[in-house]
N, C-alpha and C positions, 0 to 999 in steps of 0.2 A: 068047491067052496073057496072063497076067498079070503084070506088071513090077513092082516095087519100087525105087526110087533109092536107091541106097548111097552115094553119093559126089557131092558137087557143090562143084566148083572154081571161085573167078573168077577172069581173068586179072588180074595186077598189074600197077598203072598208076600215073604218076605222079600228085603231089599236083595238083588244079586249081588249088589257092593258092601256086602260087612265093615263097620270099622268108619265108614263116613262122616266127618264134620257134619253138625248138627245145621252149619249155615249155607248148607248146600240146597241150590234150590231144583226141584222135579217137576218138568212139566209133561202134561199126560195129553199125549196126542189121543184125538179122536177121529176118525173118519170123516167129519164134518168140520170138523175145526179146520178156522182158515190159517195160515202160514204169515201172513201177514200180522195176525192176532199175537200169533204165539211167540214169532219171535219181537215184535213190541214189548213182551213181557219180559224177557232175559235180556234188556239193554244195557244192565247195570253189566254182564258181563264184558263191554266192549269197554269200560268205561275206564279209567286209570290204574284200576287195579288198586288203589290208597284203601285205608282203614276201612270204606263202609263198599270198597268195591268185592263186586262175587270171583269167586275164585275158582267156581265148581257148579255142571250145571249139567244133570241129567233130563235126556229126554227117554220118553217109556209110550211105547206104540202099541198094539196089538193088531189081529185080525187084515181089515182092509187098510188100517193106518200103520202099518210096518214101513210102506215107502215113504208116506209122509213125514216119520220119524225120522227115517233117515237124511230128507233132502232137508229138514230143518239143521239136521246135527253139521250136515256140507258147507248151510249156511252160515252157521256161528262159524265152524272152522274159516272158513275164505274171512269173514269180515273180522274178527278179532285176528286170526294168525296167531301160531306159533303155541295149539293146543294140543296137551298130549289125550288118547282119546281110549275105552275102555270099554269092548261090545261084549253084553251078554244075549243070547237067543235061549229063549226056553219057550214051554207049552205053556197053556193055561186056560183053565175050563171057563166057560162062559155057560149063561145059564138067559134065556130067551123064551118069551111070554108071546104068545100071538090070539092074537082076538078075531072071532069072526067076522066079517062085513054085513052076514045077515040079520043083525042086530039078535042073534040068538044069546044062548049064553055058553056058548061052546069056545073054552081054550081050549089051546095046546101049548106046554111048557116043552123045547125043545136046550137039551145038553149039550154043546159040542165041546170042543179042544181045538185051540187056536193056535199059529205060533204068535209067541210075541219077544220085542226086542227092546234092549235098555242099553242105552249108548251113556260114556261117562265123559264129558270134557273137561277138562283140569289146566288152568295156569299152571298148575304145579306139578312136578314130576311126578309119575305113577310105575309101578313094579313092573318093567319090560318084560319079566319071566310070566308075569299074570296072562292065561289063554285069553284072547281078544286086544289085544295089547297093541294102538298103531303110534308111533313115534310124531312127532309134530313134521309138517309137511315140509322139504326144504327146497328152495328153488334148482330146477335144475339147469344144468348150462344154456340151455335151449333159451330159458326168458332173462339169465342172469346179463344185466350189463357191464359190457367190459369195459374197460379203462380206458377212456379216449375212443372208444366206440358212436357210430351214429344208433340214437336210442330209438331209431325208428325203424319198422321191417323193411325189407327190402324193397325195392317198385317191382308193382308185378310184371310178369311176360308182357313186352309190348311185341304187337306183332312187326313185319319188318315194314319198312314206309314204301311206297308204290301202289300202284292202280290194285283195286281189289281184285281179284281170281276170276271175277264174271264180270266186273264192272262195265268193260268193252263191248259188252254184248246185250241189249237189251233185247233181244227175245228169249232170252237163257230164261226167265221167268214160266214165257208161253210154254216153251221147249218141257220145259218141269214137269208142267199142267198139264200136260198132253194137245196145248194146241197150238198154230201157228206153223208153220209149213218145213218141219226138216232141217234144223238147226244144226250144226255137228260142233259139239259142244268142243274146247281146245283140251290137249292135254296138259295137263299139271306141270308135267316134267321137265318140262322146258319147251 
């Protein structure tokens, strides 16, 4: 028989963050939820940071949205900069309804245990000793520009200038392909 999910529950649990300002805002990833959506909603975090700017800004994933969670939390970090960040991972029970397709009247309520994850970003400094604890990202020498430096990469490998390695040879193609009458291709080496 064929099942459909109608209803999926997770149990409510307390915050992993104890102690939180009240004007911290939580956004709850879902599986479905677009990324584009979600972070449109925490824009006030990029914002000046002044009186009515957020200062703090959890995102809370479960299930198949745990990576979701994450690549949203990557994102706030690259585009504001300079966030210290605060992961908790824990289980948590979910509770799932499925209906049958034979228009019978037969569910099945199915139980499992999830992991799920709650990342904390903060302007503001947070307790380095705290487990999940990553410091705000700093550039390393690799992108940092030096003083009087060209701010642009390198040019890449150009190869050396002269006739190309087969160019002299148009039957080196045939010869390739197996046809055309006995080519003896030149050595490299000189």
């Amino acid at each position: 028989k064929e099942h459909c999910k109608i209803l999926r529950t997770e149990e409510d649990s307390p915050s992993p963050f104890p102690g939180l300002a009240s004007g911290v805002l939580e956004m709850r990833v879902k599986e479905g939820s677009k990324i584009r959506n979600l972070m449109g909603g925490v824009g006030g975090v990029a914002g000046s940071g002044g009186a009515g700017g957020l200062r703090q800004v959890v995102f809370t994933g479960s299930g198949r949205a745990v990576t979701k969670t994450i690549t949203c939390a990557e994102i706030m970090k690259r585009k504001v900069g300079s966030l210290h960040q605060l992961t908790k991972l824990r289980y948590k029970g979910v509770k799932e309804v499925w209906e049958s397709h034979d228009g019978g009247a037969s569910e099945m309520t199915v139980h499992r245990t999830v992991p799920s994850i709650s990342i904390l970003l903060s302007k503001d400094p947070l307790d380095p000793r705290e487990p999940g604890y990553q410091p705000p990202e700093t550039l390393s020498a690799l992108w940092e520009e030096r003083e009087g430096a060209d701010p642009q990469p390198p040019a890449a490998f150009k190869r050396p200038a002269g006739p190309p390695a087969f160019g002299g040879y148009p039957d080196c193609k045939r010869a390739c392909l197996g046809e055309g009458g006995g080519v003896v291709l030149p050595s490299l080496s000189g």
